[in-house]
GULUM-537644 format. One record per residue (C-alpha): residue in one letter; residue number from 1; z, x, y. Coordinates in Angstrom, 2 decimals. Layout:
N
+--------+-----+---------+---------+---------+
! residu ! num !       w !       u !       v !
+--------+-----+---------+---------+---------+
!      a ! NUM !       Z !       X !       Y !
...
+--------+-----+---------+---------+---------+
END
This chain:
183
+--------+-----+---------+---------+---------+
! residu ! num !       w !       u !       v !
+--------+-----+---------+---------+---------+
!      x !   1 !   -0.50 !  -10.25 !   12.13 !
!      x !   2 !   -1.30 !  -13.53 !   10.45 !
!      x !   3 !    0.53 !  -14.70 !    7.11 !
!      x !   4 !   -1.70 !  -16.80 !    4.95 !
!      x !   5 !    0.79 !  -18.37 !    2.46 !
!      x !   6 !   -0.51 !  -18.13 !   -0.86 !
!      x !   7 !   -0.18 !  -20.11 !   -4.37 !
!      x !   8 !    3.24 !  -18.07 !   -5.38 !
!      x !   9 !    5.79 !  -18.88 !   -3.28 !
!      x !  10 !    6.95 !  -16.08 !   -1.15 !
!      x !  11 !    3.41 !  -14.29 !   -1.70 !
!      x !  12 !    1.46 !  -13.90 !    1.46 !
!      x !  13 !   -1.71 !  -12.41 !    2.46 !
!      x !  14 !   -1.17 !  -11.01 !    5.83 !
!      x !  15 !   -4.65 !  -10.11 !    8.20 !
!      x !  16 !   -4.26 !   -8.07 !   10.55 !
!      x !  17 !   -5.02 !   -8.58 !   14.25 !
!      x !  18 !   -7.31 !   -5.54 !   15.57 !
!      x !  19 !   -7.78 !   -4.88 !   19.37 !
!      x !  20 !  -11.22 !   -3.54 !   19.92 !
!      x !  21 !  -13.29 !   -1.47 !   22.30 !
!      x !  22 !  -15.46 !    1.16 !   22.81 !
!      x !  23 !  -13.39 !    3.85 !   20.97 !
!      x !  24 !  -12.71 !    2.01 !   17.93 !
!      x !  25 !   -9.80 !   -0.39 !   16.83 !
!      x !  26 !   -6.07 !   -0.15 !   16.69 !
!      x !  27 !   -3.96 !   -2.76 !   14.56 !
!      x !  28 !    0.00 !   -2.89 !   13.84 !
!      x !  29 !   -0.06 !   -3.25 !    9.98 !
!      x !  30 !    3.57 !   -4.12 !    9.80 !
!      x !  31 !    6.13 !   -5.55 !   12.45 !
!      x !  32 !    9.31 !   -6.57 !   11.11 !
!      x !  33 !    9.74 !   -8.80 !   14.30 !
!      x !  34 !    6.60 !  -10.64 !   13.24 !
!      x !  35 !    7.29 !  -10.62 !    9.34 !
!      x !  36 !   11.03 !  -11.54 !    9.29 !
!      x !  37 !   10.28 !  -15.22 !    9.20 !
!      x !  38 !    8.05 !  -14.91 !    6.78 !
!      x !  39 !    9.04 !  -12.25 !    4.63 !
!      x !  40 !   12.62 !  -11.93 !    4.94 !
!      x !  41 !   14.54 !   -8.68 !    6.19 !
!      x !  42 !   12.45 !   -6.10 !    4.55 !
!      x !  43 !   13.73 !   -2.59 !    4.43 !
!      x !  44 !   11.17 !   -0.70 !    2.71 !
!      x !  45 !   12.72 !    2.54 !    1.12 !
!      x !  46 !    9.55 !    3.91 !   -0.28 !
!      x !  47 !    5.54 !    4.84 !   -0.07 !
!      x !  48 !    3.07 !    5.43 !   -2.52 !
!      x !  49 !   -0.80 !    5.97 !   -2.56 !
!      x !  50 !   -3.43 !    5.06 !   -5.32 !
!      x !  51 !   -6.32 !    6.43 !   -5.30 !
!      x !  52 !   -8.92 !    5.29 !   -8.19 !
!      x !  53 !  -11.92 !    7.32 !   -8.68 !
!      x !  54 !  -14.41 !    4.57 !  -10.47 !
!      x !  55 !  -15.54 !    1.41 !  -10.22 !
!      x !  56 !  -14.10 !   -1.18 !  -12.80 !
!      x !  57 !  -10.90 !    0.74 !  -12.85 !
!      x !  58 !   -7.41 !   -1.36 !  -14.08 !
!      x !  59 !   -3.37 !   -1.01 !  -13.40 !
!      x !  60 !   -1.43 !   -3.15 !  -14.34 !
!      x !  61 !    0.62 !   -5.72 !  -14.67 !
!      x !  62 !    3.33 !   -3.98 !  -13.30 !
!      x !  63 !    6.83 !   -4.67 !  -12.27 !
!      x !  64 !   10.55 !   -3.84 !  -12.67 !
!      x !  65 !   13.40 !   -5.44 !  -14.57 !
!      x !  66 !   16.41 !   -6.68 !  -12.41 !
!      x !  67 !   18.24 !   -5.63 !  -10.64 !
!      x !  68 !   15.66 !   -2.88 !  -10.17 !
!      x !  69 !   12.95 !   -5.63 !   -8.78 !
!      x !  70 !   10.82 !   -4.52 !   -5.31 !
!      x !  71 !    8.90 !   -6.54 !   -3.30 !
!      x !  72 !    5.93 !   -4.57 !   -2.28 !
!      x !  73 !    3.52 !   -4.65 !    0.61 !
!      x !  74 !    0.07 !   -4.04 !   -0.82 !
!      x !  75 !   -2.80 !   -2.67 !    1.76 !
!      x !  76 !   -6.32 !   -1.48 !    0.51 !
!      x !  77 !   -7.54 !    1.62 !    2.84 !
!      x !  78 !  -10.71 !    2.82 !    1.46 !
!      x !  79 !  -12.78 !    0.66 !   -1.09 !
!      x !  80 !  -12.16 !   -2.83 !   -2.43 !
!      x !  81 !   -9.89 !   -4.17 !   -5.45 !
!      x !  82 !   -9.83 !   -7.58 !   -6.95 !
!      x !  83 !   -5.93 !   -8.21 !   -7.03 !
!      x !  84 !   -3.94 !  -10.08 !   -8.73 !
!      x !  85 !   -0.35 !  -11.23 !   -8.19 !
!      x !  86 !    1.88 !  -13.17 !  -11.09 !
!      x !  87 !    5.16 !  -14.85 !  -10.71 !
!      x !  88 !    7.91 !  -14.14 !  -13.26 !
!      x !  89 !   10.65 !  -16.15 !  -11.82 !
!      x !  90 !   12.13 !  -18.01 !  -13.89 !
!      x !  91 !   13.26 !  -20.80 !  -10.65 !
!      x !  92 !   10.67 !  -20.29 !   -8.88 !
!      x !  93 !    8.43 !  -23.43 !   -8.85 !
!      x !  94 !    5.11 !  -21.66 !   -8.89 !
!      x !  95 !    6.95 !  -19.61 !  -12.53 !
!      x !  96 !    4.04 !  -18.63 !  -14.33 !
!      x !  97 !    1.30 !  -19.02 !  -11.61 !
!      x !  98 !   -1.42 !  -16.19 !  -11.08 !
!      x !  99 !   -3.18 !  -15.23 !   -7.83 !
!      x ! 100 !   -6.27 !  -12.94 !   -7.50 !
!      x ! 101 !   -7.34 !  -11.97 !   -4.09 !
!      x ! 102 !   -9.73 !   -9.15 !   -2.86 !
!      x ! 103 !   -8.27 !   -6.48 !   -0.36 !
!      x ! 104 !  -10.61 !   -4.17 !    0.74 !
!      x ! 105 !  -11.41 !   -1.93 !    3.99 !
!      x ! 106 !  -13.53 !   -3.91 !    5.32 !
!      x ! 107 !  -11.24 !   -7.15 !    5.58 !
!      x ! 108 !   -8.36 !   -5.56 !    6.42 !
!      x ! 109 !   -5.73 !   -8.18 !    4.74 !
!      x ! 110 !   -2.68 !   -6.78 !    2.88 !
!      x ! 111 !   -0.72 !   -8.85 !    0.40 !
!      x ! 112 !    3.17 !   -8.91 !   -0.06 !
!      x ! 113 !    4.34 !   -9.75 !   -3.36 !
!      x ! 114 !    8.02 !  -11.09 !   -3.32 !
!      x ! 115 !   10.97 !   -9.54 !   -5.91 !
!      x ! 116 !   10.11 !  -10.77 !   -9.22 !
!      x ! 117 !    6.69 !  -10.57 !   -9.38 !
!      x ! 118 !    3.84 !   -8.37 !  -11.31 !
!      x ! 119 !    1.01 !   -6.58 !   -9.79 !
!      x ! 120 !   -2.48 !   -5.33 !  -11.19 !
!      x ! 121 !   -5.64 !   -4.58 !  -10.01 !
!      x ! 122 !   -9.44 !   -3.77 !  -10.78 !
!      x ! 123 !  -11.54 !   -1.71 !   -8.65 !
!      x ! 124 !  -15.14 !   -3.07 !   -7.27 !
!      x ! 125 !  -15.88 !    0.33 !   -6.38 !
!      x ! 126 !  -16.13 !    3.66 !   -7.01 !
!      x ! 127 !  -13.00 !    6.30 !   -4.44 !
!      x ! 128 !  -11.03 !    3.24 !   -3.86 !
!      x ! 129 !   -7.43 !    3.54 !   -2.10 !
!      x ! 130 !   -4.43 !    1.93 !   -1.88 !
!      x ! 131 !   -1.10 !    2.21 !   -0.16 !
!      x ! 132 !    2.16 !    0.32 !   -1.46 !
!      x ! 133 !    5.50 !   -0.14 !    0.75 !
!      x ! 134 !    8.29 !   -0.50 !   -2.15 !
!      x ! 135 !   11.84 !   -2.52 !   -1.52 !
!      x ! 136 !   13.01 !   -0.93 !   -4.20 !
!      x ! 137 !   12.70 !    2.63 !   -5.67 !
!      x ! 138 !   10.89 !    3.27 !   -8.85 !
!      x ! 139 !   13.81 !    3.50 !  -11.59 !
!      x ! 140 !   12.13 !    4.28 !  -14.74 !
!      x ! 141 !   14.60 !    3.00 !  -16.92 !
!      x ! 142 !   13.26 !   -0.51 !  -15.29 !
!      x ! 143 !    9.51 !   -0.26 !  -15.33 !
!      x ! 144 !    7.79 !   -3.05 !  -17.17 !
!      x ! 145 !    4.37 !   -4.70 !  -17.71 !
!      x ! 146 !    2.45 !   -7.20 !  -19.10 !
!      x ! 147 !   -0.54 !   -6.71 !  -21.09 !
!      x ! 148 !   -4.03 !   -7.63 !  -18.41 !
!      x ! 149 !   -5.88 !   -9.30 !  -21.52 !
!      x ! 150 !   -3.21 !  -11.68 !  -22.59 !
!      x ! 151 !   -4.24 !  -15.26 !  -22.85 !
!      x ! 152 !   -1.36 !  -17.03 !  -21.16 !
!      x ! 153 !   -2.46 !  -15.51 !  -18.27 !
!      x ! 154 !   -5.88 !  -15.69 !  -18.24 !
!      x ! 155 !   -7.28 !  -13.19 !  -16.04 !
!      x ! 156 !  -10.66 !  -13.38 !  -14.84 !
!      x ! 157 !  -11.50 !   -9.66 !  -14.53 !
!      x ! 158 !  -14.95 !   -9.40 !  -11.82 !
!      x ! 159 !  -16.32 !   -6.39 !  -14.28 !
!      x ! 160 !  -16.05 !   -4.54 !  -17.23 !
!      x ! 161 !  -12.96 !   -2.20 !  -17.19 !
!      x ! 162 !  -14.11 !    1.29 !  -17.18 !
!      x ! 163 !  -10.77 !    3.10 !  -17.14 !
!      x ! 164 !   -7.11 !    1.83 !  -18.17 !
!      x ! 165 !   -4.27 !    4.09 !  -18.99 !
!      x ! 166 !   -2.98 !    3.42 !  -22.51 !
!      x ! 167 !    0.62 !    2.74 !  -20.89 !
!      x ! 168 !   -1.26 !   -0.37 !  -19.20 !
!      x ! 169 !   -3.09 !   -1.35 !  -22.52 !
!      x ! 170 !   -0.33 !   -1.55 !  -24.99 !
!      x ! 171 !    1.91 !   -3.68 !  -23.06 !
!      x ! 172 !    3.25 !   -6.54 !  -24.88 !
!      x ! 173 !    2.03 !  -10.07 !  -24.54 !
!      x ! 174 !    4.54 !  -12.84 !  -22.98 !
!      x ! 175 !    6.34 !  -14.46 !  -25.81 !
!      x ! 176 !    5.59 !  -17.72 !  -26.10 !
!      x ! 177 !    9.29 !  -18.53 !  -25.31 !
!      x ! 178 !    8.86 !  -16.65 !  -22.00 !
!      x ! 179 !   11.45 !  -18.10 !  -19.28 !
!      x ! 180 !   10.97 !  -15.69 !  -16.56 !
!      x ! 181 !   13.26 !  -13.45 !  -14.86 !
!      x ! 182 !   15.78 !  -13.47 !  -12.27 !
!      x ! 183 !   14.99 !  -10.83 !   -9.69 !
+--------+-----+---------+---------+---------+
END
């Protein structure tokens, strides 16, 4: 496994390291030797799968209030998804900072978003799939989001979105006193 720091600190894009031959390959997608000094002690507590049927698709920008916040480990297994990773925390010093990244099958790379961070992404093709590892379990009470087309973040969607949920289109907008959160 290789961790590729990215512009949110504690974010990393992760490759994986495939051994190849004649059959096929086999990869480790997560070692917590190997992560640890990266990523912290993780102790992931639960699993969920995505699957989007069309191209253009949106979720997000999810994430949960504290003390409910999850770091996540994001892979894409079928397909390809522009992704895009924001920081809420208020000390953090990349607060406010946006990454977009594309995971897909075909490169393999996972991202891991740290506690206190919000997650979207848009589908580039049609029967794409995801699977998230969750630090946290999903406590409804806590779930949260930020609306995609708000203009403090700026979002550079690849395509047109072609299906949205209305939970992910009627989130609010940042106020423009926004001073993070403290996961």
């Amino acid at each position: 496994m290789i961790f590729q720091p990215t512009q949110i600190s504690g974010c990393f894009v992760i490759e994986l390291q495939p051994f190849s031959d004649e059959r096929g390959w086999f990869s480790r997608v997560f070692c917590e030797h190997e992560a640890e000094p990266y990523l912290g002690k993780l102790n992931f507590v639960q699993i969920n799968h995505s699957f989007n049927r069309r191209k253009g698709t949106f979720r997000g920008m999810h994430f949960q209030r504290p003390p409910f916040a999850e770091g996540k480990l994001i892979r894409c297994i079928s397909g390809a998804v522009m992704d895009f990773v924001l920081d809420l925390r208020r000390k953090s010093p990349t607060f406010q900072h946006f990454v977009q990244l594309e995971l897909s099958s075909l490169n393999r790379c996972m991202v891991f978003l740290p506690k206190g961070t919000a997650h979207g992404f848009q589908t580039l093709v049609d029967n794409t799939e995801l699977i998230y590892h969750h630090t946290s379990f999903y406590t409804p009470e806590a779930d949260a989001g930020i609306r995609y087309d708000d203009p403090m973040l700026n979002l550079h969607l690849p395509l047109e979105i072609t299906s949205i949920s209305e939970k992910d289109k009627n989130y609010p907008l940042l106020p423009l006193n926004f001073n993070g959160i403290e996961p």
